[in-house]
C-alpha positions as a printed Julia matrix, in Angstrom:
78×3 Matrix{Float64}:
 73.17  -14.54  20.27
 73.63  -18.02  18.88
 70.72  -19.08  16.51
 69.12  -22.11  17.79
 66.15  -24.82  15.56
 63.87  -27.15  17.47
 64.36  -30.66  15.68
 62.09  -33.53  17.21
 63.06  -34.35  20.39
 66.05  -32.26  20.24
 66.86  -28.13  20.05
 70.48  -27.58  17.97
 71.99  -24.22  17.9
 75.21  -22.4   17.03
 77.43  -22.34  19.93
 77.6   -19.28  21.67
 81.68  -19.37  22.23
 82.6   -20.61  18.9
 80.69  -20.19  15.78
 81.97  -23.41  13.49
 80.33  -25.37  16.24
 77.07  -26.75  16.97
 75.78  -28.27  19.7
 72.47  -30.11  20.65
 70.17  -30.54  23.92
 67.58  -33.11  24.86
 66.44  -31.53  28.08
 64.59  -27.8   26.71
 68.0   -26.42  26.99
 69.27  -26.91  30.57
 72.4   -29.04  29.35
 74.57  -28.85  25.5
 76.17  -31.26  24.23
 78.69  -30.99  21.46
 77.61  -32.18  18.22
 79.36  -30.44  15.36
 83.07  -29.5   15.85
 83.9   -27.49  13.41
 85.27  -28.11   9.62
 87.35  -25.34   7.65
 85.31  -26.07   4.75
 82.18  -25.1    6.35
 83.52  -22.23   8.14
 81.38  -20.38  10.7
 77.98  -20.66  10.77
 75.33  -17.42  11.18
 72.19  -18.9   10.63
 70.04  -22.12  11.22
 67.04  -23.09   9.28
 65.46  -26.67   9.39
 64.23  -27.39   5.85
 62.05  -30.82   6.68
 64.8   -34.12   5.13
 67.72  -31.34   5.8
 68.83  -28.84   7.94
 70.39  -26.0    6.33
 73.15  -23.2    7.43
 74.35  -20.4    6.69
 78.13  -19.9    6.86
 80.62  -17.38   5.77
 81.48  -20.03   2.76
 78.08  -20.26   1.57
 74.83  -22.46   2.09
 75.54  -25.55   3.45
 73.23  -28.65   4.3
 73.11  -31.3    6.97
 70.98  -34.7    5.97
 72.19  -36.12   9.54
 70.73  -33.62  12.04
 73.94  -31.78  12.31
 76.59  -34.48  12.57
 78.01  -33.09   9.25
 77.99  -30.59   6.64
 78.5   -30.2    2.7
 78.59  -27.23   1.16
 75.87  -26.76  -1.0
 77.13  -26.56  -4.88
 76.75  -22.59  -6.16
């Protein structure tokens, strides 16, 4: 089941058929759009948590955080 964060005006969640994606919808749900495609670096995410300035995820690389709502990711340093 893909793990999904209400942000504002907008839910974001880990898309169902491919795991180093994210997408976003502005309508509760009914429609996703693509908003993360996927970066080897990050690898593929398990978890979503929204952390107030950031949004952070879990991935099988590590923690990783998003300052942009999700348009991209750095891995957070260890």
């Amino acid at each position: 089941m893909p793990i999904m964060i209400n942000r504002g005006k907008e839910l974001i969640r880990i898309c169902s058929s491919n795991t180093a994606r994210l997408e976003y919808s502005t309508n509760g749900g009914r429609s996703w759009v693509l908003r993360f495609s996927g970066n080897p670096s990050i690898g593929q995410f398990s978890d979503l948590t929204d952390n107030g300035k950031e949004i952070l995820g879990t991935t099988n690389k590590g923690l990783c955080y998003s300052t942009n709502d999700g348009r991209s990711w750095i891995l957070r340093k260890r």
